[in-house]
PALUMTOR-416577 format. One record per residue (C-alpha): residue in three letters; y, x, z. Coordinates in steps of 0.5 Angstrom, whole numbers, plus 2048, in hexadecimal, padded with zeros to 3 digits. Example, Ala and Ser with C-alpha at 12.3 -4.5 7.8 and 13.67 -1.06 7.14 Angstrom:
<lovexs>
ala7F7819810/ser7FE81B80E/
</lovexs>
This chain:
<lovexs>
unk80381F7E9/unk7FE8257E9/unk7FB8257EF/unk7F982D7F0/unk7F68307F6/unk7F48387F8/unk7F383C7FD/unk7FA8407FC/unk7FE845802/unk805845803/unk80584B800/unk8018497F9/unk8068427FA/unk80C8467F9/unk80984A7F3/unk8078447EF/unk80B8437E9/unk80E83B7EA/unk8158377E9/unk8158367F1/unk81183A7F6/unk8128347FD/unk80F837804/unk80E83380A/unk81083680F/unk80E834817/unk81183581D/unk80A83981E/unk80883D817/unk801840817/unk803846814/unk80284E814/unk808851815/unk80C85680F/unk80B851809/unk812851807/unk81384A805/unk81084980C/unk81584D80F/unk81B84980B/unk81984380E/unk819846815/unk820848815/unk824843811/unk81F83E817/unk82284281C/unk829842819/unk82F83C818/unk82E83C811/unk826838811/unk828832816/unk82383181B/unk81F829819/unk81A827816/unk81B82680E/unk82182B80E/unk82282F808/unk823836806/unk8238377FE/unk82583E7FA/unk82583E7F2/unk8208437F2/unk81F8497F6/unk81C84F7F7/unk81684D7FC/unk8148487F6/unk8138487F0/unk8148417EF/unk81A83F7EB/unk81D83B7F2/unk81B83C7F9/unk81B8367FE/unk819837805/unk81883180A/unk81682F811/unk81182C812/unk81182B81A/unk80B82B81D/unk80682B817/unk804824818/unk803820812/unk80981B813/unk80D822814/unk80A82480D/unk80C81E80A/unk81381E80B/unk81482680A/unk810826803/unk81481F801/unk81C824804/unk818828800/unk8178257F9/unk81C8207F9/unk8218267F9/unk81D8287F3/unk81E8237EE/unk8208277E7/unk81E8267E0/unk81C82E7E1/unk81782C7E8/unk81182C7E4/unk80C8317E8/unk80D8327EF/unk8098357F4/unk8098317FB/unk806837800/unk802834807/unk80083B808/unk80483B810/unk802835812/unk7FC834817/unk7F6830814/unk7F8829816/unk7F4823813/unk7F781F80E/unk7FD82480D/unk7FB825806/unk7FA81E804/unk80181D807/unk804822803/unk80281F7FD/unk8038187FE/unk80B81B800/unk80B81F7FA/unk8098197F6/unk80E8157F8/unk8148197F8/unk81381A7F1/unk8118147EF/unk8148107E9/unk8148097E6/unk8138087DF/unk8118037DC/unk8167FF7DA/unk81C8047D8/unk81D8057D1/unk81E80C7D2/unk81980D7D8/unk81B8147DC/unk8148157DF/unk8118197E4/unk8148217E3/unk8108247E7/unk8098257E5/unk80582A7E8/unk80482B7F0/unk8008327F2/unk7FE8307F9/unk7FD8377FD/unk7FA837803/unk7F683C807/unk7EF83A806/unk7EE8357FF/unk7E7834801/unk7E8830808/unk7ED82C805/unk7EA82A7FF/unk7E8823801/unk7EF822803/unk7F28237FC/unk7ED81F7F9/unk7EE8197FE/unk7F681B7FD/unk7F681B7F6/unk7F28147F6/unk7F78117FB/unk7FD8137F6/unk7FA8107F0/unk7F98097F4/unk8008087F7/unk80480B7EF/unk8008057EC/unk8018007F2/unk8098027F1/unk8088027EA/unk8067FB7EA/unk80A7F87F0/unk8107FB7ED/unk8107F87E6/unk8147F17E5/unk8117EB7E5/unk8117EA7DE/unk80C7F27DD/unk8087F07E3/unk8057E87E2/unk7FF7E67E4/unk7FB7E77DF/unk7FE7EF7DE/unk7FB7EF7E6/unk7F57ED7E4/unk7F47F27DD/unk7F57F87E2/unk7F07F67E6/unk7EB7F57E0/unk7ED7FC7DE/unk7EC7FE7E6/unk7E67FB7E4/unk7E48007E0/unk7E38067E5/unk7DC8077E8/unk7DB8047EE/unk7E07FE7EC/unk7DF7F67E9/unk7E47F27E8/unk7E37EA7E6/unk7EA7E77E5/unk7EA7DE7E6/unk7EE7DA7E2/unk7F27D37E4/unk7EB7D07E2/unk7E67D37E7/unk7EC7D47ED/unk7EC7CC7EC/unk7E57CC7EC/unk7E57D07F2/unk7E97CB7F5/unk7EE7D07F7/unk7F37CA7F8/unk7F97CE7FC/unk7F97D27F6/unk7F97CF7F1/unk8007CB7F4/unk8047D17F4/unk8027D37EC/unk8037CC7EA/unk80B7CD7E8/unk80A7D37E4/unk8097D47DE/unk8057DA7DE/unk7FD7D97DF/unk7FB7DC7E7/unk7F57E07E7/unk7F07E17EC/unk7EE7E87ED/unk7E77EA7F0/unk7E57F27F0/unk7E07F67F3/unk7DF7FC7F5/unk7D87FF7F7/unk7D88067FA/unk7D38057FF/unk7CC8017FF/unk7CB7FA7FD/unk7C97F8804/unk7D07F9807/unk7D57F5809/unk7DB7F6805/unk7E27F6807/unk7E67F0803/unk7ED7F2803/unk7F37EB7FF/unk7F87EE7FC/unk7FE7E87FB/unk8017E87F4/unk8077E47F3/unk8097E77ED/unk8107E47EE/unk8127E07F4/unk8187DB7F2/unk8167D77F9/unk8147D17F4/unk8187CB7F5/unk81A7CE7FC/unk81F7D37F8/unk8217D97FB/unk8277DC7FA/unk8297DF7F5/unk82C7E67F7/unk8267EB7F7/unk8207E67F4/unk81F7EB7F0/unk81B7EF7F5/unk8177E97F5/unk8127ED7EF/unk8107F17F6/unk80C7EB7F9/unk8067ED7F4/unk8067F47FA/unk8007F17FC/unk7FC7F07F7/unk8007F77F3/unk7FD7FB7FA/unk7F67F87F9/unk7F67FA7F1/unk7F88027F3/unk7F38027F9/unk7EE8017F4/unk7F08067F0/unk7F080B7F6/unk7E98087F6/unk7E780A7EF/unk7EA8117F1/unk7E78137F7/unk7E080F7F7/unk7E080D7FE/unk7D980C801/unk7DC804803/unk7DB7FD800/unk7E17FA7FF/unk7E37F47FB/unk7EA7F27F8/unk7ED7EB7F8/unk7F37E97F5/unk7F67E27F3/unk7FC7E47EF/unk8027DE7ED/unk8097DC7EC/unk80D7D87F1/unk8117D47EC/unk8157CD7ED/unk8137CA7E6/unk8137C27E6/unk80B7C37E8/unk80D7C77EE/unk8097C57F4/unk80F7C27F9/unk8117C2800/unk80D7BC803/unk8077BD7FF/unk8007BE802/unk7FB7C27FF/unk7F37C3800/unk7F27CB801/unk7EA7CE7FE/unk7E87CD805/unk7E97C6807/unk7EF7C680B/unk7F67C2808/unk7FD7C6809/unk8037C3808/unk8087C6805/unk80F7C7809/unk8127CC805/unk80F7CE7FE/unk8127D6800/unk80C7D7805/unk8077D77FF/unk8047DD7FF/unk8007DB806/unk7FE7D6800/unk7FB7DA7FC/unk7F97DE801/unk7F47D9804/unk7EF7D77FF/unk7EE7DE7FE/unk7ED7DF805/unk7E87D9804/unk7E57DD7FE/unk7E47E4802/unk7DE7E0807/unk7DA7E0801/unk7D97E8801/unk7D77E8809/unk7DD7ED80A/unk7DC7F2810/unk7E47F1810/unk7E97EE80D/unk7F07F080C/unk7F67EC808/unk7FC7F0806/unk8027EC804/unk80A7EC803/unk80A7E6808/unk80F7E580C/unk8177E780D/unk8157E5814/unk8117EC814/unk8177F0811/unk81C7ED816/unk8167F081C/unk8147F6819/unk8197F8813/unk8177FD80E/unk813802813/unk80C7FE815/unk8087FA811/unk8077F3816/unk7FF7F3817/unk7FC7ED81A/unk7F57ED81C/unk7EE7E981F/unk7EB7EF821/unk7ED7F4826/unk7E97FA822/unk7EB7F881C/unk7F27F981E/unk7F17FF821/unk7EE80381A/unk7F4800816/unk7F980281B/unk7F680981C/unk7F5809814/unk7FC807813/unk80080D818/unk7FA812814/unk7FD81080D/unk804810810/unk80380980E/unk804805815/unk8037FF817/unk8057FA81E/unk8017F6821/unk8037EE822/unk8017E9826/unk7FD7E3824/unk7FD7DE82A/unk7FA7D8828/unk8017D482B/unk8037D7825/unk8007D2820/unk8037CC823/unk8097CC820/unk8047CB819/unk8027C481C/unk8047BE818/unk8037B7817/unk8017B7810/unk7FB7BC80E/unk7F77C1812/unk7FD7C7813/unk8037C7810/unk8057CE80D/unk80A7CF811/unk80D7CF818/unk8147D081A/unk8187D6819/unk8167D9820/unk8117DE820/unk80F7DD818/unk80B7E3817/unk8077E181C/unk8067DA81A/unk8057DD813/unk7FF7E0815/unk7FC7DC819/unk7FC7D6812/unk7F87DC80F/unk7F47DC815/unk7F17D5815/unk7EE7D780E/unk7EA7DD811/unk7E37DC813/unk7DF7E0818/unk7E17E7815/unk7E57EC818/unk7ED7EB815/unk7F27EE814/unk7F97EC811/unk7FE7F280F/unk8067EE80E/unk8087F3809/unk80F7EF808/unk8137F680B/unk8107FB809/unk80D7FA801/unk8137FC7FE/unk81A7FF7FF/unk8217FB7FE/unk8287FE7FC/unk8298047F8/unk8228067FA/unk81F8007F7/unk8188007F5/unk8107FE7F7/unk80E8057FD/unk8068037FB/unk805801802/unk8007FF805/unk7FC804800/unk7FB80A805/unk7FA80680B/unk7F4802808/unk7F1807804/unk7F180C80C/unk7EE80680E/unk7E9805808/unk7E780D809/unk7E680B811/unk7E1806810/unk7DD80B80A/unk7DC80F810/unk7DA80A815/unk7D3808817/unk7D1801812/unk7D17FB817/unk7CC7F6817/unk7CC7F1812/unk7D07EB813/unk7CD7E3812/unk7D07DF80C/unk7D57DA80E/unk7D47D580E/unk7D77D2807/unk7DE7CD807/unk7DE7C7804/unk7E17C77FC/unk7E67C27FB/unk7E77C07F4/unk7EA7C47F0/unk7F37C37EF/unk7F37BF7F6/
</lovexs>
């Protein structure tokens, strides 16, 4: 979609040619009075006929205050950006015709609030939003242009351009997380990422088996063996900033598809498990955004990506492995494999000296049970770095909610036959989860974004949300801004076990 912006007063809005004219309308409109659409939207406001609440409608087939073919006006309570979300997506999802292709979107009423326009757009995107990759007769997107009016161009312009980036990275986080396992393997992961690459400011180095096992990426390794599709360890940078700055490191999960291995999950609903690559699909779209908006940032993108397969080669219940780092895991239950992947990638990222670390994973059900589809569970280390992302979450309309991470949580990983299990019990598994994850981490500020509830919609909605984009990219922003801090010392190096211990 063509995101467009200009400086366009109620009354240029209402003479603008278009196939729908939609006007936010505040419970506070800034406006001059006489302006004949302004005053149609403040007597249907004070009449029965335009109920009262935040997204509610009030569509025309044409009118004579407009020269669009469709007049729609919607409340949008107080202006703020999560108002503005919800009445632009009222707004155009009771929009959807073949015949909507031009629509000019007024904020011209609203009072100036950060974040409003990117709100906006974000909203937009999504109420028109259409899956087409594997359709034989594809339906795609009717809409094509969004004309943006608003009261002054120019001091918003950074917020289009932030907004337009931001869209581009969760489309393709959903494009991706929402294809079929069979249309988005490993290797496929690993080619969008090359093609990432090619953008300024990005370089992406992909590893095969041969120099993960190098590596001793030994938990790795374990969950891929039962498959047939190769894993793929995908490395990007992005440089924005000078070489000298610590970079964010963020770890996508990328199981491409999750039968749970010889642990079998039932079948009902399995097919959802092409959604638990929503890690490694939410990194991919960030450094998209990342490649639009050249943020003043270093950050660098980690993703190991497989199938969870129980192939006679899969690993077993019982069996011990050796993790990049040194430590041994016994592995109760061949479902929790994301955490095993998730590990030696943890491991790698100490090589960048990271400012911080953050994970972004489908992890746990435990998560979806807590927290439901509302907010992402995050975990974290570091009590800033908690509250950036918690702040960059209820910016993005992205939230999160923070969990605890006791260290009475890890004594259900205890075992009897190697240094952790990878899992504890049914009580408090998101938790415990995190604090497997934990024990791989280093000295580097850490976080852990569970994204089990939030990454995709089940039902008659069905379909990847491409959450956690926006939460991580108003994070990334926030640190572009933020003074550099001083240089980390370089951990000290793991031990490299031998390569398919």
């Amino acid at each position: 979609m063509n995101f467009e912006l200009k400086t366009l007063s109620l009354a240029q809005a209402a003479a603008t040619a278009c196939d729908a004219l939609v006007l936010l309308w505040p419970d506070q409109p800034v406006v001059a009075k006489g302006d004949p659409l302004a005053e149609l939207a403040r007597r249907e406001a004070a009449g029965a006929h335009w109920e009262g609440g935040v997204a509610k409608l009030w569509l025309s087939q044409g009118h004579p205050a407009c020269k669009a073919a469709r007049l729609v006006m919607v409340r949008a309570g107080d202006g703020s950006p999560a108002s503005v979300r919800r009445a632009v997506a009222a707004a155009l999802g009771a929009l959807k015709s073949p015949a909507v292709k031009k629509v000019v979107l007024s904020l011209a009423v609203l009072a100036p609030v950060p974040g409003v326009l990117r709100a906006a757009m974000t909203a937009a995107a999504d109420a028109t939003y259409a899956y087409t990759a594997t359709k034989s007769k594809p339906t795609p997107r009717a809409l094509q242009t969004l004309l943006l009016g608003v009261a002054d161009a120019a001091a918003v312009r950074a917020d289009h351009a932030q907004g337009a980036a931001l869209v581009k990275g969760i489309e393709l986080a959903k494009e991706w997380a929402n294809r079929p396992g069979n249309h988005a393997t490993p290797s496929m992961l690993a080619d969008v990422a090359r093609k990432l690459g090619k953008s300024p400011r990005i370089q992406t180095e992909v590893l095969g088996p041969r120099e993960v096992a190098k590596l001793g990426m030994g938990a790795f390794m374990a969950v891929a063996q039962g498959s047939e599709e190769p894993l793929r360890f995908i490395v990007m940078r992005y440089q924005g900033a000078a070489k000298t700055d610590a970079p964010v490191v963020l770890v996508g999960k990328g199981i491409t598809f999750d039968t749970g291995g010889i642990s079998l999950k039932p079948a009902p609903e399995m097919d959802e498990m092409k959604f638990d690559m929503g890690g490694a699909a939410s990194v991919l779209g960030l450094f998209a955004a990342l490649a639009e908006a050249q943020p003043k940032v270093n950050v660098v993108g980690l993703i190991p990506t497989c199938e969870n397969m129980p192939d006679g080669r899969a690993i077993k219940p019982g069996d011990v492995v050796t993790s990049m780092s040194g430590q041994t895991i016994e592995i109760l239950n061949t479902d929790a494999e994301g955490r095993l992947i998730l590990c030696d990638a943890l491991t790698y990222a100490q090589r960048f000296k990271p400012r911080a670390v953050i994970d972004i994973a489908t992890l746990t059900g435990a998560c979806v049970i807590a927290l439901g589809g509302v907010r992402s569970g995050l975990f974290a280390t570091d009590d800033a770095l908690a509250q950036a992302l918690a702040t960059a979450g209820e910016e993005a309309q992205d939230p999160c909610w923070r969990m605890p991470l006791d260290d009475e949580y890890a004594e259900g990983l205890k075992t009897n036959f190697a240094d952790m299990a990878n899992v504890a019990g049914r009580q408090a598994g998101a938790v415990t989860a995190a604090k497997f994850l934990q024990k791989f981490v280093g000295d580097a500020p850490w976080a852990h974004l569970d994204i089990a509830g939030t990454a995709w919609k089940s039902g008659a909605a069905k379909g990847a949300t491409g959450r956690p984009v926006g939460l991580l990219f108003s994070y990334l922003t926030q640190v572009a801004a933020a003074p550099v801090p001083a240089a980390r010392k370089a951990p000290r190096k793991p031990a490299t076990p031998r390569a398919g211990a």
